[in-house]
KOLDO-195303 format. One record per residue: z, y, x of N, C-alpha, C in turn; residue in three letters. Coordinates in steps of 0.02 Angstrom, whole numbers, padded with zeros to 5 digits, always signed. Layout:
! KOLDO-195303
ZYXZYXZYXALA ...
This chain:
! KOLDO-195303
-00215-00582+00403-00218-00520+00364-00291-00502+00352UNK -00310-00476+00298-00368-00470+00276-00400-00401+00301UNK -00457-00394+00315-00509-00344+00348-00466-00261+00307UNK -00462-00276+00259-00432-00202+00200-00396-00191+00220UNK -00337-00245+00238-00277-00248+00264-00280-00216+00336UNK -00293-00236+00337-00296-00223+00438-00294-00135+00439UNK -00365-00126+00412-00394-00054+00419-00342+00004+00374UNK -00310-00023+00315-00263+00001+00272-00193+00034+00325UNK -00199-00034+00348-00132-00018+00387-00139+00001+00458UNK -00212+00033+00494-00203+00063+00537-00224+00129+00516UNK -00224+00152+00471-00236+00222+00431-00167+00224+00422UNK -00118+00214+00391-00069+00231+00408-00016+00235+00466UNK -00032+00186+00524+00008+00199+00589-00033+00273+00604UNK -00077+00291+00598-00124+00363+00617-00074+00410+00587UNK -00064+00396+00537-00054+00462+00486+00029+00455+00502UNK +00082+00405+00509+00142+00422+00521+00145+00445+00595UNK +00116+00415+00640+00113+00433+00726+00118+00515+00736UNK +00069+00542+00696+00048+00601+00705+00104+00661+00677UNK +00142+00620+00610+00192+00662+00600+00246+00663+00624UNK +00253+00609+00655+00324+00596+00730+00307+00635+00794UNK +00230+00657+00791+00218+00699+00852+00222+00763+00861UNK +00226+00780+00783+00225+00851+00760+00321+00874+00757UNK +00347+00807+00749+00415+00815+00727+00438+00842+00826UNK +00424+00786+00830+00464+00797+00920+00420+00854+00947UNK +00369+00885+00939+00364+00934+00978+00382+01008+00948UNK +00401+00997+00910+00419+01049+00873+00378+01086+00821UNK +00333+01053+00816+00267+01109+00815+00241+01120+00732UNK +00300+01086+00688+00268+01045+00627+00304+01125+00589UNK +00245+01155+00537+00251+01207+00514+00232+01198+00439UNK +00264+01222+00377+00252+01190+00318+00200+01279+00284UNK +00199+01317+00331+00138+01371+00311+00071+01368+00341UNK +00026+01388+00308-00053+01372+00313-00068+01394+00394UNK -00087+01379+00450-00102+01394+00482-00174+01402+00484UNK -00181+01495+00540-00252+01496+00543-00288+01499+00609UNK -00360+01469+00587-00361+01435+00650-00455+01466+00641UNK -00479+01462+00723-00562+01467+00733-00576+01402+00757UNK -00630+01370+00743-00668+01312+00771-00749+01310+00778UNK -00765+01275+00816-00813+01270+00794-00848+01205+00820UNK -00921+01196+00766-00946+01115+00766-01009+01133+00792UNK -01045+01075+00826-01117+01079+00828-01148+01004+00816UNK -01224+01024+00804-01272+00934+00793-01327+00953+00804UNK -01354+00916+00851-01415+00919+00874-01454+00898+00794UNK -01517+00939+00812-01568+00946+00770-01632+00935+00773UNK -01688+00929+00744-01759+00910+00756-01788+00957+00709UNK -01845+00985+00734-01867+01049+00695-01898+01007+00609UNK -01880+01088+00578-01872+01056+00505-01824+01039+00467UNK -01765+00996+00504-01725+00962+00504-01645+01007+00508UNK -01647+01073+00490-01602+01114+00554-01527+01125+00451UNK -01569+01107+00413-01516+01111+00362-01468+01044+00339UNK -01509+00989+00372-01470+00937+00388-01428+00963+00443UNK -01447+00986+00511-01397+00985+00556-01354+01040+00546UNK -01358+01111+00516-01311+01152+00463-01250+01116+00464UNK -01261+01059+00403-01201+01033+00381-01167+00991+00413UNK -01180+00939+00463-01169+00923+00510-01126+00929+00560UNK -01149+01003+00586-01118+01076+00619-01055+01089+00596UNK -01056+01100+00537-01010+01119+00480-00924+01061+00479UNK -00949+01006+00470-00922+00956+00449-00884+00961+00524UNK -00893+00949+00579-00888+00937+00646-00825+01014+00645UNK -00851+01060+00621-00797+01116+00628-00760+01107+00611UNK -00743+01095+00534-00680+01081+00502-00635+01026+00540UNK -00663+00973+00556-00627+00919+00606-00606+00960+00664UNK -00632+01011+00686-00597+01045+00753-00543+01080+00734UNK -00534+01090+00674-00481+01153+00642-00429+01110+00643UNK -00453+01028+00610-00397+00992+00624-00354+00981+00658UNK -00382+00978+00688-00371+00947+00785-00318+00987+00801UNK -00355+01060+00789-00321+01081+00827-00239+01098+00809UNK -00230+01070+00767-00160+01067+00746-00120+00993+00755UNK -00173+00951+00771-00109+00891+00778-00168+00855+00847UNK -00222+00898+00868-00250+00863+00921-00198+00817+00962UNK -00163+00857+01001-00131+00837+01072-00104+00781+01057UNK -00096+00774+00985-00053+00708+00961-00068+00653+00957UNK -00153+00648+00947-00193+00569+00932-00201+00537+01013UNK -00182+00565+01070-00168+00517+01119-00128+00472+01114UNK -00080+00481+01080-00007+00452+01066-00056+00364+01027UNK -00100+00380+01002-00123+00300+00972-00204+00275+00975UNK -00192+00327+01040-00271+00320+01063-00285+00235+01078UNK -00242+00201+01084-00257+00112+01105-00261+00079+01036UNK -00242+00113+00974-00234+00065+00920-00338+00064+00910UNK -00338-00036+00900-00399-00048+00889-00428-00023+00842UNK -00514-00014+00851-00552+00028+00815-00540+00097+00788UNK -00483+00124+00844-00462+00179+00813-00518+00247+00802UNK -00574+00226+00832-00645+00285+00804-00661+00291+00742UNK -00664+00215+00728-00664+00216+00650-00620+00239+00636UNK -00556+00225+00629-00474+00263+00577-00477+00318+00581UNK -00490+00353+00661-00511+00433+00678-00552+00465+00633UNK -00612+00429+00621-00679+00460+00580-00627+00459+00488UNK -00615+00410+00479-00575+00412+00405-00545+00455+00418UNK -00485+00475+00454-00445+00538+00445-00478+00604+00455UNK -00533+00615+00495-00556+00673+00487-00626+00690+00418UNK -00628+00618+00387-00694+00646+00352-00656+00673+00296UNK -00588+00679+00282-00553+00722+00228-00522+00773+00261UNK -00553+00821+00297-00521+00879+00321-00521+00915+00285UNK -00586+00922+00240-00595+00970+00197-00530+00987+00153UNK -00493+00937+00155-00452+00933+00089-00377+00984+00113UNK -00375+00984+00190-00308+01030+00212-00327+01085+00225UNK -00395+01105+00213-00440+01170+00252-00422+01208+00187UNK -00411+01281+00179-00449+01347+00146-00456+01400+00165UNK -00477+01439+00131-00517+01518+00152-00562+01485+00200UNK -00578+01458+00205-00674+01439+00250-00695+01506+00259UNK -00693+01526+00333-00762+01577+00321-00784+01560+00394UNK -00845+01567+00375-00916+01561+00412-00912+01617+00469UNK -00898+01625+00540-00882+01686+00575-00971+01682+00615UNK -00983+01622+00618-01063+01637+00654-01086+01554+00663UNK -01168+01587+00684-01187+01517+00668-01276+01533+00677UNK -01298+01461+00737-01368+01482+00777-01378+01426+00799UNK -01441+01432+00815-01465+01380+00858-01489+01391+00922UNK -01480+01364+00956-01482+01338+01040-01543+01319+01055UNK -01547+01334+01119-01606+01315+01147-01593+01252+01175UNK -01521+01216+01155-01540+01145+01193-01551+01100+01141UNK -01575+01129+01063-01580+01090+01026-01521+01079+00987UNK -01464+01122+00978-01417+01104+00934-01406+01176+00881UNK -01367+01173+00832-01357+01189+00791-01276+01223+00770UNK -01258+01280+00804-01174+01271+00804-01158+01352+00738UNK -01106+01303+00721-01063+01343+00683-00989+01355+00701UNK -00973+01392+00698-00908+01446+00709-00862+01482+00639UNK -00810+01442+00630-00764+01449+00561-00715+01480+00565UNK -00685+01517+00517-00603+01531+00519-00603+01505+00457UNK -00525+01489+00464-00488+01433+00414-00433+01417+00431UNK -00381+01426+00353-00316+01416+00376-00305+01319+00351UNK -00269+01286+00416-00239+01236+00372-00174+01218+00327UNK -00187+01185+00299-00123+01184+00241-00084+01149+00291UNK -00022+01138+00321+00014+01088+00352+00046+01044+00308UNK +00068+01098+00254+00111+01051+00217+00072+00996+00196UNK +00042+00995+00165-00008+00955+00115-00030+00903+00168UNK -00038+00921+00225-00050+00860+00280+00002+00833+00288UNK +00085+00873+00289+00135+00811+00280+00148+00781+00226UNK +00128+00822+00182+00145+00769+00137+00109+00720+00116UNK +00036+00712+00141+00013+00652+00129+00033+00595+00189UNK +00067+00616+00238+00060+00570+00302+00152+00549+00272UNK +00176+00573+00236+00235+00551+00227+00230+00504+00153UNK +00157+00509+00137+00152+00453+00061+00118+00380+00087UNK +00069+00404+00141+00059+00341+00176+00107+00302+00214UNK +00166+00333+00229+00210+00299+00277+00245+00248+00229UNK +00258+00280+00155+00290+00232+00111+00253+00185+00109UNK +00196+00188+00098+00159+00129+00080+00152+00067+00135UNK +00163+00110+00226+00163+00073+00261+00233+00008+00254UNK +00300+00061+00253+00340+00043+00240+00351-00031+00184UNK +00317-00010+00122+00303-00054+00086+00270-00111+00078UNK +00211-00102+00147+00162-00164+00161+00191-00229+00211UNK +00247-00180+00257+00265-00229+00309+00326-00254+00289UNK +00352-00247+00235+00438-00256+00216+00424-00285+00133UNK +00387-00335+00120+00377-00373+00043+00461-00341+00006UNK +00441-00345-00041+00514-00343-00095+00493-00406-00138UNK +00593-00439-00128+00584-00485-00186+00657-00492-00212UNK +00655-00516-00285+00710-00513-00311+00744-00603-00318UNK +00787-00628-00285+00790-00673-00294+00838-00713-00342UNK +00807-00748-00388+00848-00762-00442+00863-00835-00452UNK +00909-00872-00477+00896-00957-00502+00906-00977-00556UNK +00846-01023-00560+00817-01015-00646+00859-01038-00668UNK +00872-00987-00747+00894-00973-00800+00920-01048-00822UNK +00850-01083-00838+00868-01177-00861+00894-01220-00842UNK +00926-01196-00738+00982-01250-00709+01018-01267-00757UNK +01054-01336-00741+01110-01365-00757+01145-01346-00734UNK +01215-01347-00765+01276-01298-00737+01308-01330-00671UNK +01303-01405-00664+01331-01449-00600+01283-01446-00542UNK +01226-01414-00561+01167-01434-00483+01199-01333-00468UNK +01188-01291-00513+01209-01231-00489+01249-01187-00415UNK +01311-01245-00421+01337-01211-00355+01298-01237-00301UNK +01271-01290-00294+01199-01275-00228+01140-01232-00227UNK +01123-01212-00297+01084-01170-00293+01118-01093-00266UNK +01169-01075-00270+01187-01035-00252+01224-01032-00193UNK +01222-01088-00148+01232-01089-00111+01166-01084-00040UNK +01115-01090-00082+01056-01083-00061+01011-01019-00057UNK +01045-00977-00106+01013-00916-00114+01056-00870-00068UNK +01114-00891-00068+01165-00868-00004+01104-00835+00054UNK +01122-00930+00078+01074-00941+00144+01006-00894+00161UNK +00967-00898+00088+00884-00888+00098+00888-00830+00089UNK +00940-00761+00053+00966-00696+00083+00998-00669+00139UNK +01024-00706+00181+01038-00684+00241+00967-00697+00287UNK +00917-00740+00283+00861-00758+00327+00809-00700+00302UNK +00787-00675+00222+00746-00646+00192+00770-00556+00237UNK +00856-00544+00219+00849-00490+00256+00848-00487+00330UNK +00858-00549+00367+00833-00522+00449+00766-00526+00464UNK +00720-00549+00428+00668-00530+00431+00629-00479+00416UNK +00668-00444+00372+00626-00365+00355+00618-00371+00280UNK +00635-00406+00254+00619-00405+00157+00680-00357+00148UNK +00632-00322+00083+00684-00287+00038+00708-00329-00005UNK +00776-00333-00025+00801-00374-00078+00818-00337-00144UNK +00785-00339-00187+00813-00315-00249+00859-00345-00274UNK +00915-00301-00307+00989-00299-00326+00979-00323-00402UNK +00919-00324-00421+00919-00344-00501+00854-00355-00533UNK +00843-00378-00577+00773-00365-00601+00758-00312-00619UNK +00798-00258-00649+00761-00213-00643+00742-00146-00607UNK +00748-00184-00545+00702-00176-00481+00625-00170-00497UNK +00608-00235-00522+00550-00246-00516+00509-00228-00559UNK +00561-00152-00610+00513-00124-00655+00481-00049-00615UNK +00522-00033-00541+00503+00013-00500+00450+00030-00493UNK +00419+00105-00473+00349+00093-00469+00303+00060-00403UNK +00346+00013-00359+00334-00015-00335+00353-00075-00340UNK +00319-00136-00386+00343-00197-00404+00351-00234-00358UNK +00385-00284-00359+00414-00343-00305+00400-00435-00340UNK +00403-00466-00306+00397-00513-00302+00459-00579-00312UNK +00466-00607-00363+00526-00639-00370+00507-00708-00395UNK +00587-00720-00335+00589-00795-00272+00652-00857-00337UNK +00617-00887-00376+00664-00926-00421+00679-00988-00388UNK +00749-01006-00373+00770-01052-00347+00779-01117-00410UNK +00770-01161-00387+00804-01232-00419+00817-01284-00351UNK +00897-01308-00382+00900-01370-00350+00931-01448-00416UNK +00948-01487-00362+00923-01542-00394+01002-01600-00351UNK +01057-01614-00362+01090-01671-00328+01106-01722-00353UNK +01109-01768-00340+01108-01853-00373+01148-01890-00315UNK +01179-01936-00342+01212-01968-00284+01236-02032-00315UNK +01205-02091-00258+01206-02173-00259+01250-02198-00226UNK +01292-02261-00268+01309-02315-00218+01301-02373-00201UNK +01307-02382-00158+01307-02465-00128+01364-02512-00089UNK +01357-02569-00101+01402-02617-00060+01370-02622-00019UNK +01405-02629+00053+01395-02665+00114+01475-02694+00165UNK +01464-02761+00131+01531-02788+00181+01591-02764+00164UNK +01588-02759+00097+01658-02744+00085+01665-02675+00069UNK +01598-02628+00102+01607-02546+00114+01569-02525+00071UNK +01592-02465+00022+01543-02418-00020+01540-02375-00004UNK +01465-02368-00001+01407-02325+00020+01405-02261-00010UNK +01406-02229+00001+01383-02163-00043+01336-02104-00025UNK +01262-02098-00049+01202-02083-00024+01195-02033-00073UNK +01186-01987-00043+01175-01904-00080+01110-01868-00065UNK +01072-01840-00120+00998-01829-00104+01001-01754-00129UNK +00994-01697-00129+00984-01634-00142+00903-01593-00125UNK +00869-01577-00173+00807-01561-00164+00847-01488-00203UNK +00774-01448-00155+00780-01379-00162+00704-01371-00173UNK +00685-01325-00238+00632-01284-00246+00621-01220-00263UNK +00600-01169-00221+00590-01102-00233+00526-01078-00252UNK +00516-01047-00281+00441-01044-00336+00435-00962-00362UNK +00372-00944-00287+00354-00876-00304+00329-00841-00355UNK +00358-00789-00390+00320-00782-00459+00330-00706-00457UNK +00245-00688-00496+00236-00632-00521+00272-00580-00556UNK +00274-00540-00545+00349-00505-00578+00293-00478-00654UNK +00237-00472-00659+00223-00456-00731+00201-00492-00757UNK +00179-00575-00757+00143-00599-00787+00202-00691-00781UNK +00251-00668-00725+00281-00736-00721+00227-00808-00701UNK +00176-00778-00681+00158-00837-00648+00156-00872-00570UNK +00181-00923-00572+00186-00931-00517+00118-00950-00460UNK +00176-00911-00405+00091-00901-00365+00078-00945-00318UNK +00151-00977-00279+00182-01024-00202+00223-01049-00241UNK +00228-01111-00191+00294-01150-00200+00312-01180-00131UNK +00379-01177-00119+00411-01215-00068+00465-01258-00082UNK +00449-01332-00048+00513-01368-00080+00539-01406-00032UNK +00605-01448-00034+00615-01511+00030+00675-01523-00015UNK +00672-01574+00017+00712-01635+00000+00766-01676+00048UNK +00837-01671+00062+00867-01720+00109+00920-01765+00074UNK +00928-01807+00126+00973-01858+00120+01039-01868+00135UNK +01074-01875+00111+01151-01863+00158+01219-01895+00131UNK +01233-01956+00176+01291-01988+00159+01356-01946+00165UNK +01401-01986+00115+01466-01927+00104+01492-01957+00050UNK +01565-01930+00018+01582-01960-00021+01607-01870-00068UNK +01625-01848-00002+01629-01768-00030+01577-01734-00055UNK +01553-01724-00108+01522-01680-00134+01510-01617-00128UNK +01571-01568-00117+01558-01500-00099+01536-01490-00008UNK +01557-01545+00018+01545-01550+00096+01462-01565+00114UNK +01439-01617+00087+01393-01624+00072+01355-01581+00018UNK +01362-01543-00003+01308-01481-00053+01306-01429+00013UNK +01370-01415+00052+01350-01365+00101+01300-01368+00147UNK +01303-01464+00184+01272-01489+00231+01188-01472+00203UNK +01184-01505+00138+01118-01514+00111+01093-01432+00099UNK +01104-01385+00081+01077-01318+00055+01062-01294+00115UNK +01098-01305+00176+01089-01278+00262+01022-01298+00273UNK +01025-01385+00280+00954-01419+00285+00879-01401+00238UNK +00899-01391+00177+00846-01356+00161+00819-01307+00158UNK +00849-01256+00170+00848-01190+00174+00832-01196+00260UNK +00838-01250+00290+00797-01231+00381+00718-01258+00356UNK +00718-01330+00309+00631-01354+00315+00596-01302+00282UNK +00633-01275+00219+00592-01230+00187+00574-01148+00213UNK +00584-01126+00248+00595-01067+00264+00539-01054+00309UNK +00523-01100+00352+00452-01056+00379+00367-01071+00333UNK +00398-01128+00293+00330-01100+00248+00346-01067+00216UNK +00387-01023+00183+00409-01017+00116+00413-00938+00152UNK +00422-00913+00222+00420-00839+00251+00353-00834+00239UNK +00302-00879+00264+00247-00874+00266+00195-00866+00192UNK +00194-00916+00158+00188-00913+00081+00198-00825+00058UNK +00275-00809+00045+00268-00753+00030+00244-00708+00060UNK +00234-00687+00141+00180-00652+00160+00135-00629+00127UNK +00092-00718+00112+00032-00720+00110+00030-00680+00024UNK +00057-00720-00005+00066-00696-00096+00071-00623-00087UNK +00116-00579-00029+00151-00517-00037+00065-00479-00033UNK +00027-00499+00033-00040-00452+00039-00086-00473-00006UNK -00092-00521-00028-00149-00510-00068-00131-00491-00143UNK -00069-00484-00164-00053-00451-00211-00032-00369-00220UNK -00045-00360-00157-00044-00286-00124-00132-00247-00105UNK -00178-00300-00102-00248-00281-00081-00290-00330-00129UNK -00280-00380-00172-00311-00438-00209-00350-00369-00251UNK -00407-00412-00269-00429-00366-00329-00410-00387-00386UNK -00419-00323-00445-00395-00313-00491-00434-00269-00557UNK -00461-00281-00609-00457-00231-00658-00416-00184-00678UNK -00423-00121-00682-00374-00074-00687-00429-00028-00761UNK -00371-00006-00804-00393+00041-00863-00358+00081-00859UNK -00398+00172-00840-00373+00215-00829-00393+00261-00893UNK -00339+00289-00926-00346+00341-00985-00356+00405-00954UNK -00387+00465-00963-00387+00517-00947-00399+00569-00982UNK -00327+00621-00991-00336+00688-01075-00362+00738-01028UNK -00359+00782-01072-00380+00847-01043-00447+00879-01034UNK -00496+00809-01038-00568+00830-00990-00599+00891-01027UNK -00616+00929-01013-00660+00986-01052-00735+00942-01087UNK -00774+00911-01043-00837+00889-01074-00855+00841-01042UNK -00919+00805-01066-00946+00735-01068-00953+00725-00966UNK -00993+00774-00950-01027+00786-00885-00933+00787-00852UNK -00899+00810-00871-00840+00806-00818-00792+00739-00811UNK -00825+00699-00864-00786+00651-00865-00853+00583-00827UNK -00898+00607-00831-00931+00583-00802-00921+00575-00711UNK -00888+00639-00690-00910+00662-00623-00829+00633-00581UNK -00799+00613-00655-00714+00574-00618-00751+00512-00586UNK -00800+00469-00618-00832+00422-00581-00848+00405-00520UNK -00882+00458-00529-00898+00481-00439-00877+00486-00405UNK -00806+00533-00405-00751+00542-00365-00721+00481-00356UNK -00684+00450-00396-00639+00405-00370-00691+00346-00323UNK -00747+00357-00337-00793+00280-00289-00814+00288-00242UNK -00813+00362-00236-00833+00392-00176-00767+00422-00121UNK -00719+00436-00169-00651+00467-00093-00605+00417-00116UNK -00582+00358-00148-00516+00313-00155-00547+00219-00106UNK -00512+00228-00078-00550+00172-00034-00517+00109-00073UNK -00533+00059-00091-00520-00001-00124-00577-00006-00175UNK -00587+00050-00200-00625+00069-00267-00698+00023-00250UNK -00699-00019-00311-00771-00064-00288-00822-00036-00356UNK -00812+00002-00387-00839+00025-00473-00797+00062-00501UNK -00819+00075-00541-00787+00147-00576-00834+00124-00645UNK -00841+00138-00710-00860+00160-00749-00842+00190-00799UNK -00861+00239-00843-00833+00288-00905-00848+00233-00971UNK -00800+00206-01009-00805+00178-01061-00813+00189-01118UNK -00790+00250-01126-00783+00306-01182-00760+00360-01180UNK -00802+00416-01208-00769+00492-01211-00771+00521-01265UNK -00688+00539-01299-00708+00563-01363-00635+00605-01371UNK -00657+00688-01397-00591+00717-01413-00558+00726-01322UNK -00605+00745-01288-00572+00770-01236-00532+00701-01177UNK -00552+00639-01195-00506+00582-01169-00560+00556-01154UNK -00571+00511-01081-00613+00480-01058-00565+00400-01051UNK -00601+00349-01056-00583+00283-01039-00616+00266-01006UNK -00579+00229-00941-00636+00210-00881-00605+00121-00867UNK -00661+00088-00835-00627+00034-00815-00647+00031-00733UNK -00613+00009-00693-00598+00039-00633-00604-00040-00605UNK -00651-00045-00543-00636-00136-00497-00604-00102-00432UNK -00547-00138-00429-00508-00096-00360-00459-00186-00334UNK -00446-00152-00289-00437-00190-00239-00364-00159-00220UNK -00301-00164-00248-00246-00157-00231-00198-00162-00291UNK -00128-00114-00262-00096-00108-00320-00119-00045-00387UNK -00092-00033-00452-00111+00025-00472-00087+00096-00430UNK -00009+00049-00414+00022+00126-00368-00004+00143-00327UNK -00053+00090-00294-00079+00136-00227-00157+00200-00256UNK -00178+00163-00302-00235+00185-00313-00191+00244-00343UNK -00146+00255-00392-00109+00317-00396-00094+00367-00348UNK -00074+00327-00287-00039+00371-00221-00100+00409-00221UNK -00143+00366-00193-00216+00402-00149-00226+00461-00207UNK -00245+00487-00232-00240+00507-00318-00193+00557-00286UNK -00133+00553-00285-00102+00614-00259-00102+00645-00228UNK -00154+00608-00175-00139+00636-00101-00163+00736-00108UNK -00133+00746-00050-00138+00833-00081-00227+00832-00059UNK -00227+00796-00015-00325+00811-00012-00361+00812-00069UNK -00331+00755-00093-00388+00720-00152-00380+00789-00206UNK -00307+00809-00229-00300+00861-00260-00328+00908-00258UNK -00332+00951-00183-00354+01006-00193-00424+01008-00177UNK -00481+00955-00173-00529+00956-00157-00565+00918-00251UNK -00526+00889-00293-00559+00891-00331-00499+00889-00406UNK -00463+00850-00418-00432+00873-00459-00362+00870-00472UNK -00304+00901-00498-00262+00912-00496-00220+00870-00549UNK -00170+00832-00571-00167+00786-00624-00079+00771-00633UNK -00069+00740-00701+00003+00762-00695-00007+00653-00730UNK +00036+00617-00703+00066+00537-00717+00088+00548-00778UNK +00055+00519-00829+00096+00510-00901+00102+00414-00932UNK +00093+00389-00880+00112+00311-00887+00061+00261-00861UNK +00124+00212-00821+00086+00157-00777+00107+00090-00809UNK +00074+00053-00833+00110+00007-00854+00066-00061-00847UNK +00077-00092-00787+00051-00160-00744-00016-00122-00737UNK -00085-00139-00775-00161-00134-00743-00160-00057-00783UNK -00138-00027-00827-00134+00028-00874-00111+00106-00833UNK -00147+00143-00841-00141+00203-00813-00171+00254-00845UNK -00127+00309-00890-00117+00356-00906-00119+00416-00877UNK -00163+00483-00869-00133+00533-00839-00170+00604-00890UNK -00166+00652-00864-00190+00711-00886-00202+00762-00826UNK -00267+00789-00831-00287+00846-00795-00257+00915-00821UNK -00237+00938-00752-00209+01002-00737-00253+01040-00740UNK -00292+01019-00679-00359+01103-00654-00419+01042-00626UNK -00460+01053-00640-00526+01025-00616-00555+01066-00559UNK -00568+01051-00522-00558+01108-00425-00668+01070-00426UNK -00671+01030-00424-00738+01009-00395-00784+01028-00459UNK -00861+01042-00412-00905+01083-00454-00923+01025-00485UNK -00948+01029-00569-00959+00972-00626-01052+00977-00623UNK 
């Protein structure tokens, strides 16, 4: 699993843990709670408006806390969890309002403390810990739709479907979602689809009087892109099997291949499922609404600075209130959408309503612009 991967998906065991902790203790409240905290940072003279903010930053993380503190013991062992810790608290800002400043000094041991009131939003914290859980959900459980190609011959068919049998009962004890149809895979969470072909032929021979009858059945399943149909894996095998029965032998043979093929072919799609979940990607994002040049400018910023995948951002054109950006990201569009929703990202900079996703294509319109331009 890849470094993105890893860190992706221990940001979300954080963020679901915490709302299973809030669930069982009862404590989970969907009104703003208000709360005092306070931060401090050592300072070096001169230096005391750097440690200000510092101070500052450190408070809001205590406001956090103190609403789901008691809870991050619960995954205090998950690795590098200082880092995942530091990610979840450097968007506090985003569940915090009414900020007010109750006091604030410096120490004679050299530090710098501030003292806040501030209510937190709870909801808005569940509901982002309940958008990451989908996604978790979605990272550890691939979806695929499994189909057999269209161009079989009508006589190799009933092994192929006798194969897709098989490679659906193994796909769901392992944790795959199975889509019921293709158009599944127009969801806004696309899937991955598993095209079967097989292949039976069957020889004879004399020996001593006795005819032989040698039956060969190859099976190939061939991972493919659900928007572009290209294929990404392939898994195949091939057996041998004397018989004179045909349907006895198609059962024997689809069993056997469906055992050689199956642990590369779990593995394969894995591998196809994450990096088509974290691979990078060009993405073209439309955006109405903008009031002016400088605000469409300052979406730049934002998304490269708070959407983690985001490797570039640039504004391509602004004209008539519509900015065109081309975006280097590193996932799906939906995720870069999710994050986008999250209520942080919202209420800390802008507010936005989905008017079309379509494969790298993303459409939306601004509601309220919240961050200073």
């Amino acid at each position: 699993m890849s470094d993105i991967a890893m860190k992706v998906q221990k940001l979300y065991y954080i963020y679901f843990t915490l709302f299973l902790g809030l669930l069982c203790t009862g404590t989970l409240s969907f009104a703003g709670q208000k709360v005092t905290a306070r931060g401090l940072s050592f300072f070096e003279p001169g230096r005391e408006l750097i440690a200000r903010e510092k101070a500052l930053d450190e408070a809001k993380r205590a406001a956090i806390e103190q609403v789901i503190g008691a809870h991050i013991s619960s995954v205090s062992l998950v690795e590098n969890f200082q880092l995942v810790q530091d990610q979840i608290f450097s968007r506090s800002s985003g569940y915090l309002k009414n900020i007010r400043i109750l006091n604030e000094k410096k120490t004679s041991l050299g530090t710098y403390e501030v003292t806040i009131e501030a209510e937190v939003e709870v909801s808005a914290l569940v509901n982002d810990i309940e958008r990451f859980q989908n996604i978790l959900n979605l990272q550890n459980n691939p979806r695929v739709y499994i189909r057999i190609n269209p161009s079989l011959q009508p006589d190799h068919k009933p092994a192929a479907i006798k194969v897709k049998t098989l490679l659906t009962d193994r796909l769901q004890q392992a944790g795959f979602i199975l889509l019921a149809s293709p158009s599944g895979i127009d969801a806004p969470c696309p899937g991955l689809i598993l095209d079967l072909s097989t292949e039976i032929s069957s020889t004879t021979s004399q020996y001593q009087d006795i005819t032989i009858t040698l039956n060969e059945l190859s099976c190939s399943a061939s991972i493919i892109r659900s928007s572009d149909n290209k294929i990404l894996a392939t898994a195949t095998a091939t057996v041998s099997l004397p018989g004179e029965n045909r349907l006895q032998v198609m059962e024997r043979g689809a069993q056997k291949c469906v055992s050689r093929i199956w642990k590369t072919l779990r593995q394969k799609l894995l591998s196809v499922w994450e990096q088509e979940l974290y691979g990078p990607r060009e993405l073209t994002m439309t955006v109405h609404c903008l009031h002016n040049y400088n605000e469409a400018r300052q979406i730049c910023k934002i998304i490269k600075a708070d959407i983690a995948g985001v490797q570039n951002a640039r504004l391509l054109k602004f004209k008539r209130k519509t900015g065109v950006y081309v975006i280097q990201y590193k996932g799906w569009p939906e995720f870069f959408i999710n994050e986008m929703s999250m209520s942080y990202f919202q209420n800390k900079h802008f507010s936005f309503t989905i008017e079309n996703i379509d494969n790298n294509k993303i459409v939306i319109k601004i509601n309220k612009f919240v961050c200073k331009k």
